[in-house]
N, C-alpha and C positions, 0 to 999 in steps of 0.2 A: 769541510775537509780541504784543505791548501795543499797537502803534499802532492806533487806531480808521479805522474805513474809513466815507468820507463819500462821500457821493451829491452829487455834482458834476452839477445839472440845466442848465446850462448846456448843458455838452457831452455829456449824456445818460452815464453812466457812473458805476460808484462807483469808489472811488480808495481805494486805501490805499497812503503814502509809507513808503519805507522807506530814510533818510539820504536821496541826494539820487535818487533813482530813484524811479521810479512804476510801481506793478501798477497795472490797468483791467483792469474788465468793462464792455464797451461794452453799452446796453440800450435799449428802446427803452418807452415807456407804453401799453397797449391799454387803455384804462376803469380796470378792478381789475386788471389785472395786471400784470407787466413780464416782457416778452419780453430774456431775459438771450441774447444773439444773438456777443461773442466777449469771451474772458478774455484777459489777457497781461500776463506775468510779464518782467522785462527780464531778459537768459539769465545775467548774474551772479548772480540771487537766485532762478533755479531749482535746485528740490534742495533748498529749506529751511525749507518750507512756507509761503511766502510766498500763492503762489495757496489754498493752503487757507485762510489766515487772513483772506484775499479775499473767498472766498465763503462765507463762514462768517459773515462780517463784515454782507453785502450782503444774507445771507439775514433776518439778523436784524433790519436796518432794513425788510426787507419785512415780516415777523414783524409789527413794532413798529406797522407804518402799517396792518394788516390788508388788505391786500396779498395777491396768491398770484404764483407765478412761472412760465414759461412757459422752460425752459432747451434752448434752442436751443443753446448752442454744449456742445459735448463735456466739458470738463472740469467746465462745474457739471453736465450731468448725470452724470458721474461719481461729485462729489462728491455728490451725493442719493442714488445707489445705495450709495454707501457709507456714509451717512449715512441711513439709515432714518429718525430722530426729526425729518427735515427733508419728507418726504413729504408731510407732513399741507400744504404750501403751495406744492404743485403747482396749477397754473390747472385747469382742465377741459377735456379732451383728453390730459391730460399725468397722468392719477390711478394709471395702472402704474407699476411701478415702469418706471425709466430702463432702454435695452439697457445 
């Protein structure tokens, strides 16, 4: 997956296009964090790691801003459990690992 994923603050969300469809993480801004609240992949480009290049994407512009994240909705905390080296930018409350 090459397309870069942007943070569309407008409508609170990052975005990564893929041809003419759009993945989103809806999210919302607390101070230093971003409460990452739901993902969606459109159901033709699930299955091909779309949503992972999503939040993979989204984690690293939090990264970038020194940022931590608060992942409310299911699948990024999924991908954090299964992404270890992503922990370190969990918010506070959130420093276990994911269920």
């Amino acid at each position: 997956m090459k397309a870069a994923v942007r943070d569309n603050t407008a409508q609170q969300r990052f975005e990564l296009a893929v041809g003419d469809a759009l993945a989103i993480i809806d999210y919302r801004r607390e101070g230093r964090f971003v409460a990452m609240t739901h993902a969606e992949v459109p159901p033709d480009l699930r299955g091909k790691g779309v949503g992972s290049a999503l939040v993979a994407g989204a984690l690293a512009l939090v990264r970038e801003r020194g940022e931590k994240v608060a992942p409310l909705c299911p699948f990024v905390r999924r991908y954090i459990r299964w992404h270890p080296e992503t922990e370190d930018l969990l918010a506070d409350g959130y420093d276990q690992r994911p269920p």
